[in-house]
PyMOL Python script that loads the backbone (N, CA, C, O; Angstrom):
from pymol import cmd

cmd.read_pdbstr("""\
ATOM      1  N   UNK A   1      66.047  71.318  60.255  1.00  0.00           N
ATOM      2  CA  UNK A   1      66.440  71.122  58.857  1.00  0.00           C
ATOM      3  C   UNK A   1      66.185  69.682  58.424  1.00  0.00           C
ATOM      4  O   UNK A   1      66.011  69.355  57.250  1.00  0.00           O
ATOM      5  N   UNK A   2      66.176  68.855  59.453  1.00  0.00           N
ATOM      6  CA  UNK A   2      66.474  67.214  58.975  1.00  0.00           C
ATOM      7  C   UNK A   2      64.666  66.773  59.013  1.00  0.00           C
ATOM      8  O   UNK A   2      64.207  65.661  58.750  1.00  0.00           O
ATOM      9  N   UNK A   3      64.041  67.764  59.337  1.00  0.00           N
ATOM     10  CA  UNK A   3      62.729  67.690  59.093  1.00  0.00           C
ATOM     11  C   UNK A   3      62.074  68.075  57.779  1.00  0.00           C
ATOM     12  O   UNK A   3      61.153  67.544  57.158  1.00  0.00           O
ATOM     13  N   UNK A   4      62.691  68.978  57.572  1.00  0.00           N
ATOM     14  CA  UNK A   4      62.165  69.737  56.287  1.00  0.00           C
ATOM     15  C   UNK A   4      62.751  68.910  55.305  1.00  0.00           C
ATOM     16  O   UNK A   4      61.931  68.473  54.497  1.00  0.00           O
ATOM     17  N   UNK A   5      64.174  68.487  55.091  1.00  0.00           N
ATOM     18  CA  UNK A   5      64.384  67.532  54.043  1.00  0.00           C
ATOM     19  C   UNK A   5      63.225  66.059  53.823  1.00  0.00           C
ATOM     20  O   UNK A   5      62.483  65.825  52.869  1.00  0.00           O
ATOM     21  N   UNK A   6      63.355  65.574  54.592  1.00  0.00           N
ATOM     22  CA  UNK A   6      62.352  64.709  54.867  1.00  0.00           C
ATOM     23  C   UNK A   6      60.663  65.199  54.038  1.00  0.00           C
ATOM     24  O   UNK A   6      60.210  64.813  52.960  1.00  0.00           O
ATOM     25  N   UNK A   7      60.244  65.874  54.750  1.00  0.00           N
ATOM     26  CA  UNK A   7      58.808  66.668  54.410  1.00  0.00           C
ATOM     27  C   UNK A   7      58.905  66.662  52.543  1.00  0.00           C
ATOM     28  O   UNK A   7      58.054  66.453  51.679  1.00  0.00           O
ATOM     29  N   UNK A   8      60.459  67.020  52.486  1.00  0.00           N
ATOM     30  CA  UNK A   8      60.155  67.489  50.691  1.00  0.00           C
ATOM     31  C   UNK A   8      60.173  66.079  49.725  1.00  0.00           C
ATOM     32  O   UNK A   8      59.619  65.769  48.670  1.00  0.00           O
ATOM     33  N   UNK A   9      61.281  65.270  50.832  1.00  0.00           N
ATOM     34  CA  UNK A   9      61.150  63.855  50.407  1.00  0.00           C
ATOM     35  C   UNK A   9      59.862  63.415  50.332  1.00  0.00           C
ATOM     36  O   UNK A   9      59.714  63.208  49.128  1.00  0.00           O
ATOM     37  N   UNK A  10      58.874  63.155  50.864  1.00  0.00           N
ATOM     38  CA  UNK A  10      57.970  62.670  51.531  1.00  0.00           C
ATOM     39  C   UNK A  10      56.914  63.621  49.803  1.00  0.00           C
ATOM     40  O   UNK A  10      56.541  63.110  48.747  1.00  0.00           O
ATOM     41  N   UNK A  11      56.846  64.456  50.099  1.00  0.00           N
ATOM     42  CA  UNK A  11      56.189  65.248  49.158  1.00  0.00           C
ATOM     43  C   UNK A  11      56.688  64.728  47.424  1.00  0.00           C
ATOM     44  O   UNK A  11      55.941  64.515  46.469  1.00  0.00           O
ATOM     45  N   UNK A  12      58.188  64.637  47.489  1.00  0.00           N
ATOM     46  CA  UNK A  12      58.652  64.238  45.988  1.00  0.00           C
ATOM     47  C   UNK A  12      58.024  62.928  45.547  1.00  0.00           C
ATOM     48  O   UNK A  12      57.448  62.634  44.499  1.00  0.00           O
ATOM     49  N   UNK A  13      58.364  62.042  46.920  1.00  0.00           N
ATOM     50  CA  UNK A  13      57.782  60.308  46.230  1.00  0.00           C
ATOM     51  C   UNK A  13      56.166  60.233  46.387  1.00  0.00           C
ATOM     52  O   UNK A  13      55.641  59.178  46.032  1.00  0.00           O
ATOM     53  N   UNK A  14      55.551  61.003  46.761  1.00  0.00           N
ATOM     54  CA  UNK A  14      53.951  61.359  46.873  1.00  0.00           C
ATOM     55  C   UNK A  14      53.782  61.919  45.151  1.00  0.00           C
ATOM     56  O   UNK A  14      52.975  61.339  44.425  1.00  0.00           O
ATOM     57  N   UNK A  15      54.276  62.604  44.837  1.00  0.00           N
ATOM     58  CA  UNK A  15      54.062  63.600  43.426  1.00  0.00           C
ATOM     59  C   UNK A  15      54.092  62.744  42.577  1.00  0.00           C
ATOM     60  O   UNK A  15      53.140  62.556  41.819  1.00  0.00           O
ATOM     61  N   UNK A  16      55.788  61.685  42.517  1.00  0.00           N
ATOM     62  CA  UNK A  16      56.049  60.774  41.970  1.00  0.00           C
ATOM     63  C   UNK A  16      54.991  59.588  41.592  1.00  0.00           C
ATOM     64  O   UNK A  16      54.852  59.153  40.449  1.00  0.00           O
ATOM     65  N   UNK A  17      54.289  59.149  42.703  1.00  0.00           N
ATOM     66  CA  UNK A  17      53.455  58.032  42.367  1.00  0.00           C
ATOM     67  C   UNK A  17      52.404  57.958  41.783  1.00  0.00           C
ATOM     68  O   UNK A  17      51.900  57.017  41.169  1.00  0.00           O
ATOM     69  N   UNK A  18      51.716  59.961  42.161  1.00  0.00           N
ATOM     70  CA  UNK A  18      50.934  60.147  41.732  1.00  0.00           C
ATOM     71  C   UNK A  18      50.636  60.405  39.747  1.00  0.00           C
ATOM     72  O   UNK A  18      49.658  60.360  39.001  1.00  0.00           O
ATOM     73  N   UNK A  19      52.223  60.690  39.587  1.00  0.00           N
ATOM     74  CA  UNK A  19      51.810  61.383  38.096  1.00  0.00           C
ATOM     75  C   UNK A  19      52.001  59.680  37.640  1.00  0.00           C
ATOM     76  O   UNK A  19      51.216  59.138  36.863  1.00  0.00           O
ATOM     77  N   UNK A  20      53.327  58.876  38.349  1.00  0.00           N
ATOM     78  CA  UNK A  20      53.259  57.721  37.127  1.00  0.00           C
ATOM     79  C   UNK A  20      51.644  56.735  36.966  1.00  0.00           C
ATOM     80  O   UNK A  20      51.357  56.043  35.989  1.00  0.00           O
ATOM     81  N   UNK A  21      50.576  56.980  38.500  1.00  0.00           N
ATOM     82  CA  UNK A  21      48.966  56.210  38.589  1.00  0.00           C
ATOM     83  C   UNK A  21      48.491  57.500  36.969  1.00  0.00           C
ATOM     84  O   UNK A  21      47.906  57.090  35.966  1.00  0.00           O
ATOM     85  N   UNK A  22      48.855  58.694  37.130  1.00  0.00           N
ATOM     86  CA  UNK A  22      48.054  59.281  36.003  1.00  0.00           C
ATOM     87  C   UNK A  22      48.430  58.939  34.381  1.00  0.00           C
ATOM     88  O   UNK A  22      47.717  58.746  33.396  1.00  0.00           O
ATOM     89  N   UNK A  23      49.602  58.953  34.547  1.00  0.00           N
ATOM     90  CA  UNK A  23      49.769  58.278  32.996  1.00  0.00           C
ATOM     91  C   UNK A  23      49.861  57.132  32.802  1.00  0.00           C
ATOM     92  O   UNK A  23      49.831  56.684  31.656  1.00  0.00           O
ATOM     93  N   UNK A  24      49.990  56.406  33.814  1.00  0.00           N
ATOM     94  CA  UNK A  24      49.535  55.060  33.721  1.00  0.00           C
ATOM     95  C   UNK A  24      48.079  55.288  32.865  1.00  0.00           C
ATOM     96  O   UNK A  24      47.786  55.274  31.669  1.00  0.00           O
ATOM     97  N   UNK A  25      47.398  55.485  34.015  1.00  0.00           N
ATOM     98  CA  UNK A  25      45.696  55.432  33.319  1.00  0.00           C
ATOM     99  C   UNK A  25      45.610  55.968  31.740  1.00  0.00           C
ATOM    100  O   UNK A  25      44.899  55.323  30.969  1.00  0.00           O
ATOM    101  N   UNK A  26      46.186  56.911  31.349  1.00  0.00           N
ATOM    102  CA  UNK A  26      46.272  57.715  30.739  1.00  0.00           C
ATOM    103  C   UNK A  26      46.586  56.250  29.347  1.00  0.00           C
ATOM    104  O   UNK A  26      45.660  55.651  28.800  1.00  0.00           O
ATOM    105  N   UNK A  27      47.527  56.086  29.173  1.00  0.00           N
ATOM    106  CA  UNK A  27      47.989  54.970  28.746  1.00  0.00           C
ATOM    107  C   UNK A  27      47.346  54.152  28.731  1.00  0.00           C
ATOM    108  O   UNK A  27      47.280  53.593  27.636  1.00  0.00           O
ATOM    109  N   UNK A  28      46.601  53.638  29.716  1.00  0.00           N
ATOM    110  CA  UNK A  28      45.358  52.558  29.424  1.00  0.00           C
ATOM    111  C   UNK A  28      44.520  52.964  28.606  1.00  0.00           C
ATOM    112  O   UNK A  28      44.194  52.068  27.828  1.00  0.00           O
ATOM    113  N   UNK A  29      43.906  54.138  28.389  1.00  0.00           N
ATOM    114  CA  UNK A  29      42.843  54.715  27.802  1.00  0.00           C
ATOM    115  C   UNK A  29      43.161  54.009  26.528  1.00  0.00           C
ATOM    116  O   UNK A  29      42.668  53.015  25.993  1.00  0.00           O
ATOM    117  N   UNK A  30      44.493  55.118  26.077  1.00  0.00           N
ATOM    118  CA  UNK A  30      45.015  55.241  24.183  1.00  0.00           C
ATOM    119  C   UNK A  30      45.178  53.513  24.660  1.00  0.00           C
ATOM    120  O   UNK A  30      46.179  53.096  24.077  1.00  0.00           O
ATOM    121  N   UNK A  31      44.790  52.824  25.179  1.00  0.00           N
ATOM    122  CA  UNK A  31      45.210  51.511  24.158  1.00  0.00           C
ATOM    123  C   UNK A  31      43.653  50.435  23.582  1.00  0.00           C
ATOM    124  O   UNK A  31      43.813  49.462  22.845  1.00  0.00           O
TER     125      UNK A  31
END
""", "prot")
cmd.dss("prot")
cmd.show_as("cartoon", "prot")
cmd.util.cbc("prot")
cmd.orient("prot")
């Protein structure tokens, strides 16, 4: 179990960094 929490952690702050690099860019564009 203390694996799998982890794994989803691991997966959430991965998702996380990824959408704020996309709207980041995203945001660069419109300016």
């Amino acid at each position: 179990m203390s694996i799998f929490l982890s794994y989803i952690l691991f997966i959430g702050i991965f998702t996380g960094l990824a959408l704020s690099l996309y709207f980041g860019l995203q945001a660069i564009k419109l300016i």
